[in-house]
PASEBA-1860 file (N, C-alpha, C; in nm, 3 decimals):
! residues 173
1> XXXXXXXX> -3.190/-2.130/0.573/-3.135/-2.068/0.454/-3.167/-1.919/0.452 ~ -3.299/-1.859/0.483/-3.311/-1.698/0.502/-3.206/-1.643/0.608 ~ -3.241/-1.727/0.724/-3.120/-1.661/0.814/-3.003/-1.642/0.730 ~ -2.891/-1.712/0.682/-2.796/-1.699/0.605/-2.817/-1.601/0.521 ~ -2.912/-1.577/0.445/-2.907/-1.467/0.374/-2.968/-1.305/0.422 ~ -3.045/-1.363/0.485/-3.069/-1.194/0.586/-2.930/-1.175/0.706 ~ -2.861/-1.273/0.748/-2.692/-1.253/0.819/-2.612/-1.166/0.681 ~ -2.628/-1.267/0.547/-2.534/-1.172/0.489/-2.596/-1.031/0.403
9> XXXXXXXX> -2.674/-1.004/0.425/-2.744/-0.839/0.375/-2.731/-0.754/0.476 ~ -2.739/-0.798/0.599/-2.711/-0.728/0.704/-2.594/-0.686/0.753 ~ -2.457/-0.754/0.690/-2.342/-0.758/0.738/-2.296/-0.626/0.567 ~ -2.382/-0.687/0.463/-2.299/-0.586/0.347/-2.366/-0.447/0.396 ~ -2.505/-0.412/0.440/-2.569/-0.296/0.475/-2.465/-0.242/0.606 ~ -2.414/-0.300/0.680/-2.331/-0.289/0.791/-2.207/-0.217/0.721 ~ -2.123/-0.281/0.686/-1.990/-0.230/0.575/-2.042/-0.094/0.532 ~ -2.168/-0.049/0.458/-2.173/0.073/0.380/-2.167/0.172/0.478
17> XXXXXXXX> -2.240/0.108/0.590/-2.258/0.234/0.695/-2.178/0.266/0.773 ~ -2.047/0.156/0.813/-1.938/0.224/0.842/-1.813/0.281/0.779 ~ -1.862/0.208/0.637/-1.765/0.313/0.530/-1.808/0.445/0.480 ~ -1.948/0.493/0.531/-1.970/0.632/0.498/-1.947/0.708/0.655 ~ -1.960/0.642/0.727/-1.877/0.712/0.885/-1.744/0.729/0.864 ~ -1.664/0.692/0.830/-1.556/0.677/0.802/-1.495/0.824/0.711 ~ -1.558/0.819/0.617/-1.565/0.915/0.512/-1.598/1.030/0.517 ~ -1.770/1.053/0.629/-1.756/1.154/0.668/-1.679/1.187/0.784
25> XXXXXXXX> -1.628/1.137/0.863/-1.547/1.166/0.953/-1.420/1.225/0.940 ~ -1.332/1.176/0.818/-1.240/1.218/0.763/-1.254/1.335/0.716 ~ -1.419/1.377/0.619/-1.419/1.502/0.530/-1.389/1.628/0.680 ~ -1.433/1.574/0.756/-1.504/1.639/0.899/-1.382/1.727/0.937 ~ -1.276/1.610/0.955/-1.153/1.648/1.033/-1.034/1.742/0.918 ~ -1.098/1.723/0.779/-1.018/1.810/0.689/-1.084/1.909/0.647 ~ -1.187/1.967/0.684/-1.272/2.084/0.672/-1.228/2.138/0.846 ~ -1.202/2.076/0.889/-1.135/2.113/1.059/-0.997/2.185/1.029
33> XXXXXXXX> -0.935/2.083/0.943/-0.788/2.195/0.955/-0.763/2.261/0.879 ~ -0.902/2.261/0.743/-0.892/2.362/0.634/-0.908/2.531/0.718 ~ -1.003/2.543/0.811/-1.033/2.612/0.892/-0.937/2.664/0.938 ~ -0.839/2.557/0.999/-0.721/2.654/1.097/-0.600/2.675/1.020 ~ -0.629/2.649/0.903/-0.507/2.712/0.833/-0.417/2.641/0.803 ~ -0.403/2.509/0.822/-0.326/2.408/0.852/-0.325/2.349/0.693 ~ -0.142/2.313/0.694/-0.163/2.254/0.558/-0.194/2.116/0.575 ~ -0.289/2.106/0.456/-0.357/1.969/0.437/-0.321/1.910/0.322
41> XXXXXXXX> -0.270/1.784/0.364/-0.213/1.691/0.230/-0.311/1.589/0.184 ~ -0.356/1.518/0.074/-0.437/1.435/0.021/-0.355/1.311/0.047 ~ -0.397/1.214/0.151/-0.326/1.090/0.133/-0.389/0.962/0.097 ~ -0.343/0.924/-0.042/-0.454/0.809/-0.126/-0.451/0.693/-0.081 ~ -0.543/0.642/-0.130/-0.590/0.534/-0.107/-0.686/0.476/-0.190 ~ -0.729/0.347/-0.197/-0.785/0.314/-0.290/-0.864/0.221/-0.224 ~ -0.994/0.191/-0.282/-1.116/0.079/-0.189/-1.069/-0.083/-0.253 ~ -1.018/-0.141/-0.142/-0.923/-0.281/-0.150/-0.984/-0.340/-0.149
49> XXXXXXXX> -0.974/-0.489/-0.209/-1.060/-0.591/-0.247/-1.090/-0.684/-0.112 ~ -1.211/-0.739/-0.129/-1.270/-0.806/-0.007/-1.190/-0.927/0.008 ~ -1.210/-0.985/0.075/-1.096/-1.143/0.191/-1.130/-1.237/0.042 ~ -1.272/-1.282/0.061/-1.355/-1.380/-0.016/-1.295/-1.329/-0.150 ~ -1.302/-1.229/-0.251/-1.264/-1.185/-0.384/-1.098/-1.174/-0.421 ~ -1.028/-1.193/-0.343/-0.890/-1.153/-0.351/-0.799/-1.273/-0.421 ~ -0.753/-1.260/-0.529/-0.675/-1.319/-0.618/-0.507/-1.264/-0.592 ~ -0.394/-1.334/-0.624/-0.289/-1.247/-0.612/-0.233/-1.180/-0.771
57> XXXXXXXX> -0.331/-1.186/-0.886/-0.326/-1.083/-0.978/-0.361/-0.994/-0.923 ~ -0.496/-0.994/-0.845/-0.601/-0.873/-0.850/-0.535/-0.812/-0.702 ~ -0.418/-0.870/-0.602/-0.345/-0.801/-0.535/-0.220/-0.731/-0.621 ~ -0.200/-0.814/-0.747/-0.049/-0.672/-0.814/-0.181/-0.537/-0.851 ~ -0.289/-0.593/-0.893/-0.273/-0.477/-1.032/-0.376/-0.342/-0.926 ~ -0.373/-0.387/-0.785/-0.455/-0.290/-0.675/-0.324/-0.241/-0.566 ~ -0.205/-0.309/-0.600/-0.100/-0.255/-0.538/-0.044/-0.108/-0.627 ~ -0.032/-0.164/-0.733/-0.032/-0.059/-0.910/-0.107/0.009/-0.878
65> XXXXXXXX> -0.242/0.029/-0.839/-0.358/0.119/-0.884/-0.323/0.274/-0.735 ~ -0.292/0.123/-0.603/-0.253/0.269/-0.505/-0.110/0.324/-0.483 ~ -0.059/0.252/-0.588/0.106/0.364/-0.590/0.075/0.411/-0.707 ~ -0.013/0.453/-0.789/-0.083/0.556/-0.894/-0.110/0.673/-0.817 ~ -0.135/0.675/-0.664/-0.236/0.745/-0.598/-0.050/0.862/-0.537 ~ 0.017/0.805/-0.532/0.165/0.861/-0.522/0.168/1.008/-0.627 ~ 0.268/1.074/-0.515/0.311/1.164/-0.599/0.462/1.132/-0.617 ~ 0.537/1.149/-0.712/0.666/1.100/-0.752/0.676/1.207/-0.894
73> XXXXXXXX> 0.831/1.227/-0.933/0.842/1.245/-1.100/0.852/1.131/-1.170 ~ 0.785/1.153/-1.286/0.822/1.067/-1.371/0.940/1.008/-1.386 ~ 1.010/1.032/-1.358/1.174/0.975/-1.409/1.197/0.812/-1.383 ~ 1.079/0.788/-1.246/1.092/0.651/-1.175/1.044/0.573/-1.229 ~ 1.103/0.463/-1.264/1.054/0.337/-1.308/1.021/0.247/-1.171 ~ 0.921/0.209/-1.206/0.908/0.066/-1.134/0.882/-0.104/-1.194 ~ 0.846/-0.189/-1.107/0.818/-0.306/-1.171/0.778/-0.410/-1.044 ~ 0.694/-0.445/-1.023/0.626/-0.542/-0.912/0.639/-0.696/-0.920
81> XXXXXXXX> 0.693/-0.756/-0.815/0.687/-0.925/-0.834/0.609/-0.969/-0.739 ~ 0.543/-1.078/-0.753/0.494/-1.146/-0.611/0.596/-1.238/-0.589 ~ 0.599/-1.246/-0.413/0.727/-1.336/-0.368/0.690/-1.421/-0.315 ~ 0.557/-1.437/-0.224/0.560/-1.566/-0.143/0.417/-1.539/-0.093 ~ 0.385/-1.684/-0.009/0.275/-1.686/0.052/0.296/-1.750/0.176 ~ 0.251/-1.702/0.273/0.310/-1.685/0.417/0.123/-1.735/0.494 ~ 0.107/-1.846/0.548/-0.014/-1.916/0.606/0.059/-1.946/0.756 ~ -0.050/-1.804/0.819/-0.019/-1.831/0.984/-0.173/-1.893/1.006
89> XXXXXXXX> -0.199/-1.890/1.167/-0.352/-1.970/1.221/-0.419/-1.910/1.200 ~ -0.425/-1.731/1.193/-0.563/-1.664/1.165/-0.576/-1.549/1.048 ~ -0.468/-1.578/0.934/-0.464/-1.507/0.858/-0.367/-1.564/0.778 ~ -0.391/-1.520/0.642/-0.283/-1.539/0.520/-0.171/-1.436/0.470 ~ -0.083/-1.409/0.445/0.012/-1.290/0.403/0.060/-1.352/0.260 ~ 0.037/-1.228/0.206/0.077/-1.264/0.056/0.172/-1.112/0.003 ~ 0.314/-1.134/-0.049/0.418/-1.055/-0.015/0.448/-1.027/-0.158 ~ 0.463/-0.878/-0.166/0.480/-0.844/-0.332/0.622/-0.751/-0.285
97> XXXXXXXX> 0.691/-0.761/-0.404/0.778/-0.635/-0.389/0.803/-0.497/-0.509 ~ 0.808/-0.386/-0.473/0.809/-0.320/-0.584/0.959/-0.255/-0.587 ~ 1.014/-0.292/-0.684/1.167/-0.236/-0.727/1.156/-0.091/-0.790 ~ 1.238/-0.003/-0.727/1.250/0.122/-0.804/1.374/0.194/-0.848 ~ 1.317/0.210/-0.961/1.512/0.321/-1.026/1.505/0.413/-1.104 ~ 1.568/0.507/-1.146/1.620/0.580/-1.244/1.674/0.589/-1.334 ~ 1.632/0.470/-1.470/1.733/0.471/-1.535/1.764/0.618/-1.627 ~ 1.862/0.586/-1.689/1.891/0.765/-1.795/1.921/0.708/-1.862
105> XXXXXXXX> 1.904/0.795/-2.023/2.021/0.773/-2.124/2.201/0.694/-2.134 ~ 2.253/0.776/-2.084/2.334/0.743/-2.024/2.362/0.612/-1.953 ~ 2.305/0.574/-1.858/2.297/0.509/-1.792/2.146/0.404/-1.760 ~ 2.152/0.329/-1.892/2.006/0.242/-1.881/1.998/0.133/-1.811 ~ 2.139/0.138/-1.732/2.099/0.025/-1.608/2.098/0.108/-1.493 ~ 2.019/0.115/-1.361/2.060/0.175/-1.278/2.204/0.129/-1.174 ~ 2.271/0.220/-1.142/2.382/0.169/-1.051/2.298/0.073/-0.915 ~ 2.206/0.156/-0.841/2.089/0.072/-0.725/1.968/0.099/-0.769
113> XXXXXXXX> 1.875/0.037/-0.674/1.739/0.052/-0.670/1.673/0.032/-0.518 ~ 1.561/0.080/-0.539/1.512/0.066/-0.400/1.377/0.011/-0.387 ~ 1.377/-0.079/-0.268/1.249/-0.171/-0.319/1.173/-0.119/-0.174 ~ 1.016/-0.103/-0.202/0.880/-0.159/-0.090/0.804/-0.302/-0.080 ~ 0.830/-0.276/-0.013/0.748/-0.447/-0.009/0.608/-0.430/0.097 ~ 0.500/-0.520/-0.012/0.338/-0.477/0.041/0.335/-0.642/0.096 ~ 0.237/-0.637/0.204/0.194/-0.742/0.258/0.039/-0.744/0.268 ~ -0.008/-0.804/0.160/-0.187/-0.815/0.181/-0.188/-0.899/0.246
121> XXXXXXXX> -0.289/-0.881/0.371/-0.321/-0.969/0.479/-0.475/-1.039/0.461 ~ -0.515/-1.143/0.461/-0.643/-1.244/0.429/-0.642/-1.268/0.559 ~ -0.762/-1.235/0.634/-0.827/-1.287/0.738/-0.921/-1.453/0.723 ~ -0.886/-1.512/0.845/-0.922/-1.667/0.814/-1.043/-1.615/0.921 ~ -1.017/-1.507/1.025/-1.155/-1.494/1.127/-1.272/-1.414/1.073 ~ -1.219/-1.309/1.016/-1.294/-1.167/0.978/-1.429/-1.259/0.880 ~ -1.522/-1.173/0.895/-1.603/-1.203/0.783/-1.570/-1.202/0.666 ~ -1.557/-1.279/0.535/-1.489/-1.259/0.451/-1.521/-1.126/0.355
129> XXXXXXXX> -1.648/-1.081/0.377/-1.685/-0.950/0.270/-1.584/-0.825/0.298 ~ -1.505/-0.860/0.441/-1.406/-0.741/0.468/-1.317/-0.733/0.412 ~ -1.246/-0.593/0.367/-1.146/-0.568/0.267/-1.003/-0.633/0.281 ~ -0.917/-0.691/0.237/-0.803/-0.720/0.287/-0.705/-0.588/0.326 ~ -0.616/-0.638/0.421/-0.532/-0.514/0.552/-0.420/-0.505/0.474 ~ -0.355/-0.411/0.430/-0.255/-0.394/0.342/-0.140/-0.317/0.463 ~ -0.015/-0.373/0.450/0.086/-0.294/0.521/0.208/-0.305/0.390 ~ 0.295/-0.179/0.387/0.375/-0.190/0.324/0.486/-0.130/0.400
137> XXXXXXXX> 0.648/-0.132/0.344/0.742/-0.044/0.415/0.860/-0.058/0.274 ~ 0.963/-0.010/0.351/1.073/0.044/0.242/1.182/-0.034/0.293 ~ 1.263/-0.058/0.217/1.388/-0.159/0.258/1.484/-0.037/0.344 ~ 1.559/-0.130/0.451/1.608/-0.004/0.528/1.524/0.035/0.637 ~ 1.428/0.016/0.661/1.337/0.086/0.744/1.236/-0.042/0.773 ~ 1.271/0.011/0.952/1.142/-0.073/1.008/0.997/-0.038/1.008 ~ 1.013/0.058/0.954/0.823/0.140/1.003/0.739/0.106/0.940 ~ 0.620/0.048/0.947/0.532/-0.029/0.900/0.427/0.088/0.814
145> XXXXXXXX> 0.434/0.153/0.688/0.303/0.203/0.663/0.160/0.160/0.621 ~ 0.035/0.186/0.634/-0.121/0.131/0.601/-0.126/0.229/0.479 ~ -0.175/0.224/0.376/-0.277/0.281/0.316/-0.371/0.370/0.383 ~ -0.350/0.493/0.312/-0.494/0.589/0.389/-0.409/0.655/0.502 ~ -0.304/0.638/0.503/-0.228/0.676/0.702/-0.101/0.726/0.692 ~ -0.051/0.701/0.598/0.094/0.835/0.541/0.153/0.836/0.435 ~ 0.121/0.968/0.437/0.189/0.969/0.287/0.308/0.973/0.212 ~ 0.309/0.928/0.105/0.424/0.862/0.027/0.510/0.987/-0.014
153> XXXXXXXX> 0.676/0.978/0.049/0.735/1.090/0.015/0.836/1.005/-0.113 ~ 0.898/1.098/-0.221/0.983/1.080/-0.290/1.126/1.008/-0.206 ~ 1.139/1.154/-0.106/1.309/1.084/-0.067/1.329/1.050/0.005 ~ 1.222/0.934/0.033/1.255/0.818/0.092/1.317/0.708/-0.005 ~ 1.232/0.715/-0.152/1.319/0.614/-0.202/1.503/0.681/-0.237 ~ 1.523/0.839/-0.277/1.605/0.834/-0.254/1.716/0.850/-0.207 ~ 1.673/0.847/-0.076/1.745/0.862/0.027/1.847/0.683/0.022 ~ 1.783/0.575/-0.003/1.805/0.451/-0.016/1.863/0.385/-0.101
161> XXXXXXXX> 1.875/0.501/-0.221/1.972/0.475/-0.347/2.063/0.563/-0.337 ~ 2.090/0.671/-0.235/2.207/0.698/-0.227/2.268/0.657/-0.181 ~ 2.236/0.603/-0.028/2.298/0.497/0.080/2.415/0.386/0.014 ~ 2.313/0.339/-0.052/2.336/0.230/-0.175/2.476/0.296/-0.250 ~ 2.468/0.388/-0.308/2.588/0.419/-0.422/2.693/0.462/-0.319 ~ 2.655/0.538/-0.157/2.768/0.579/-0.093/2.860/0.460/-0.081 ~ 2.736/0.344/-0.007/2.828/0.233/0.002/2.888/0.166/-0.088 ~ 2.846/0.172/-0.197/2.955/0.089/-0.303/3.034/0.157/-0.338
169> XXXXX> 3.068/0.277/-0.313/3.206/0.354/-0.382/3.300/0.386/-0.236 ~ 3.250/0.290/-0.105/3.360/0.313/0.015/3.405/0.102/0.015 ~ 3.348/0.041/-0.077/3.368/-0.080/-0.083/3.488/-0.118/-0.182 ~ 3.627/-0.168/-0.192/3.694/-0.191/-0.284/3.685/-0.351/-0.308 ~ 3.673/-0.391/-0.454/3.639/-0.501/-0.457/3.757/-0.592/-0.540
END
């Protein structure tokens, strides 16, 4: 029974010390290109919930918390669903989608919208105190983004609601 509990103090003391490597490594490399002049963008992120702690509330309202971390105008509405739960051999996927639009005065329905869809990943191998692996992307697009690894541009979403309105006004129905 100590073993078990000196394995798991040693594994949470482990986590801190490579999440402050991490951290300083990053400050490291942006005091590096503050130096050369280089523009430097803030790309957010937020500290994700562990394997063992992960609920799929507590995956909407930490999906919410890092598209807070976005820069966007106000004008965008959003709204998040969870869609499914996806059980492969060494991990779990649990699939949210976030819908986005513009509504106006004018116009309080949007003509399109454009959705991301997040995939929190649950490790069945990892130790469970490790954070769950978040990938998200944009409908339209194969490119897989992480959290922490690029940052969120506006016109991408609307680049995807124009697409959207080009094609429905070359469609006769």
């Amino acid at each position: 029974m100590d073993y078990d509990l000196f394995t798991e103090l040693l594994k949470k003391q482990a986590d801190i010390i490579i999440a402050k490597a991490l951290e300083n490594a990053m400050r490291y490399v942006h005091d590096l290109l503050v130096k050369e002049g280089q523009n430097v963008f803030e790309i957010g992120n937020i500290r994700w919930v562990s394997c063992k702690d992960f609920t799929v509330p507590i995956g909407a309202r930490q999906i919410e918390e890092y598209i807070s971390t976005w820069e966007f105008s106000n004008c965008w509405l959003h709204c998040l669903d969870y869609l499914n739960k996806e059980e492969q051999e060494y991990y779990t996927h649990h699939h949210y989608r976030v819908r986005w639009s513009i509504p106006t005065r004018r116009k309080p329905i949007p003509r399109a919208t454009a959705s991301t869809y997040f995939i929190i990943e649950i490790s069945k191998v990892k130790t469970p105190v490790f954070p769950v692996e978040v990938y998200f992307f944009f409908e339209s697009n194969k490119l897989m983004h992480r959290p922490g690894h690029s940052r969120f541009k506006e016109k991408w979403l609307k680049d995807i609601i124009e697409s959207k309105i080009l094609l429905m006004q070359e469609v006769d129905f």
